[in-house]
C-alpha positions as CSV (number, residue, x, y, z in Angstrom):
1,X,21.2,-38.2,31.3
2,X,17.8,-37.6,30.3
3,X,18.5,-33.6,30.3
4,X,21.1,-34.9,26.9
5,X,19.2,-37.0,25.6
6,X,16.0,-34.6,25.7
7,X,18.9,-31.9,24.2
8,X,20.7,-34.1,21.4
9,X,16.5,-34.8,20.1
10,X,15.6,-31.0,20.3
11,X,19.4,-30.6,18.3
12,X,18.0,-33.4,15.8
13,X,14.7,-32.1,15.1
14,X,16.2,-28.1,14.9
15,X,18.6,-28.8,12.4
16,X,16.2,-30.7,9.9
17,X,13.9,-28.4,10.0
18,X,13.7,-25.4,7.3
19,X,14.5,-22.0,8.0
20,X,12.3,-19.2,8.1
21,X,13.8,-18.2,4.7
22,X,14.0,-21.4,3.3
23,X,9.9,-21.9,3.3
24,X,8.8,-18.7,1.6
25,X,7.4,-17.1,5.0
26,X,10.2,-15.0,5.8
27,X,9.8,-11.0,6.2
28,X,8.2,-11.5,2.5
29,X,5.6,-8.8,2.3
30,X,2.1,-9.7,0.2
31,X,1.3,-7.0,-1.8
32,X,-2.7,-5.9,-2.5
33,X,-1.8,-3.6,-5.8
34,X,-2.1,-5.3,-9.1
35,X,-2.1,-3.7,-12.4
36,X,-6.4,-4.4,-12.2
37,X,-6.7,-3.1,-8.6
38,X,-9.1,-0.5,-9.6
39,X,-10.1,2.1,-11.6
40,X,-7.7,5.0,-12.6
41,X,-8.8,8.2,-10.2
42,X,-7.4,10.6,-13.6
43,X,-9.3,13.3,-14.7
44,X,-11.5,12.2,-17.4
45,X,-10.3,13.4,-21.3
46,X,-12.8,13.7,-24.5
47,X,-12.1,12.4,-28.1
48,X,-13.8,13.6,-30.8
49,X,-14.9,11.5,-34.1
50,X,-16.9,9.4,-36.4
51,X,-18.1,6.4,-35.2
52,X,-16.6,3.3,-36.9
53,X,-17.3,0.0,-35.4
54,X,-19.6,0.2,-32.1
55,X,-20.1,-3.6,-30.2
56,X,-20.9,-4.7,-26.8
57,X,-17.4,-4.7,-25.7
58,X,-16.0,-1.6,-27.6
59,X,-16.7,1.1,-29.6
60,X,-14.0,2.2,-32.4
61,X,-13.9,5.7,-33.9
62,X,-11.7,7.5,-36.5
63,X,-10.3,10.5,-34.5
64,X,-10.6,14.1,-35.9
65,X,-8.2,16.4,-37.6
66,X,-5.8,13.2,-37.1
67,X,-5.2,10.2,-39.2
68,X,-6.0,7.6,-36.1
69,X,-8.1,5.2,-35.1
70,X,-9.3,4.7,-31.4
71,X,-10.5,1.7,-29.6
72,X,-12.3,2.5,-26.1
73,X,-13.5,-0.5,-23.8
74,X,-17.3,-0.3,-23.1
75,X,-19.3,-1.2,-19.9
76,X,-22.7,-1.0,-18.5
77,X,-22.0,1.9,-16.7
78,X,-20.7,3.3,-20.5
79,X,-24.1,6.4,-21.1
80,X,-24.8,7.2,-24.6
81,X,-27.2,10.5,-25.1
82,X,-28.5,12.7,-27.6
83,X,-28.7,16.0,-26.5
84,X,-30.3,15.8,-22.7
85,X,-31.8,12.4,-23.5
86,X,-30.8,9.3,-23.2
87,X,-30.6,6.6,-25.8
88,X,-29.7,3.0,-26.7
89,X,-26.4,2.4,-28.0
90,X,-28.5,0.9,-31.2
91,X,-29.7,4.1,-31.9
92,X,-26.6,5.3,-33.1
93,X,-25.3,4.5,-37.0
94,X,-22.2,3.8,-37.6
95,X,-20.5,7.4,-39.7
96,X,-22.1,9.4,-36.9
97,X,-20.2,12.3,-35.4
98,X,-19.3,11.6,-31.6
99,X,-18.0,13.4,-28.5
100,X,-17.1,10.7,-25.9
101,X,-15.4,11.2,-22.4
102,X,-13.2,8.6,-21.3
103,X,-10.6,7.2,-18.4
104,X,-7.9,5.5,-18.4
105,X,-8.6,2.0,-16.3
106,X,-5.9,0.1,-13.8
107,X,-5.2,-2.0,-16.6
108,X,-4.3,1.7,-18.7
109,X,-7.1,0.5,-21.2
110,X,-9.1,3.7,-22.1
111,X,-12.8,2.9,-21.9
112,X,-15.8,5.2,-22.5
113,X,-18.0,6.9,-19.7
114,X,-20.2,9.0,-22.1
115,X,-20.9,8.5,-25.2
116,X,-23.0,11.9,-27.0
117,X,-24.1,12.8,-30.6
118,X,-25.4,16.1,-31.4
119,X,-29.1,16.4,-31.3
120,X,-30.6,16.1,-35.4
121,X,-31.0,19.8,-36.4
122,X,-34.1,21.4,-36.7
């Protein structure tokens, strides 16, 4: 007697309780890959142009032999030199001729690595 009555409880509790399926922690994989999971391993490309617009966040420049306008993110780890020396991002005017290398982030925004200007002629 006890043996059913121990079985008709287990029976109770079993059938209100949720499924494996029903809770959300089935054979549901968690994945670790977003869209910002890291940077892009690409190679790095280089843009040429004239410096439009350059801020703390981006730097903007009119693209040449094309009728376009870029926008590149910028970071700390974004270098701006002249020739082999290094300089602020300040020292740069806005019209000035540019060489930048860039990559393509995990969130497929291009941002800048290097930013370079011709050294002043002599």
């Amino acid at each position: 007697m006890r043996y059913l009555a121990a079985l008709a409880v287990w029976c109770d509790l079993w059938e209100s309780s949720p499924a494996a399926a029903q809770t959300g922690y089935g054979r549901r994989r968690t994945s670790v890959a977003t869209a910002t999971s890291g940077p892009y391993q690409g190679p790095a490309v280089t843009f040429q142009g004239t410096l439009k617009a350059l801020s703390k966040k981006e730097i903007i420049i009119d693209l040449d032999g094309e009728d376009q306008t870029l926008t590149l993110r910028r970071s700390g780890k974004t270098k701006f030199s002249q020739g082999d020396r290094e300089i602020k991002p300040s020292d740069i005017q806005v019209g000035t001729h540019v060489t930048i290398d860039a990559t393509r982030e995990g969130d497929q925004k291009i941002a800048a690595l290097h930013v370079m200007i011709a050294p002043p002629a002599k």
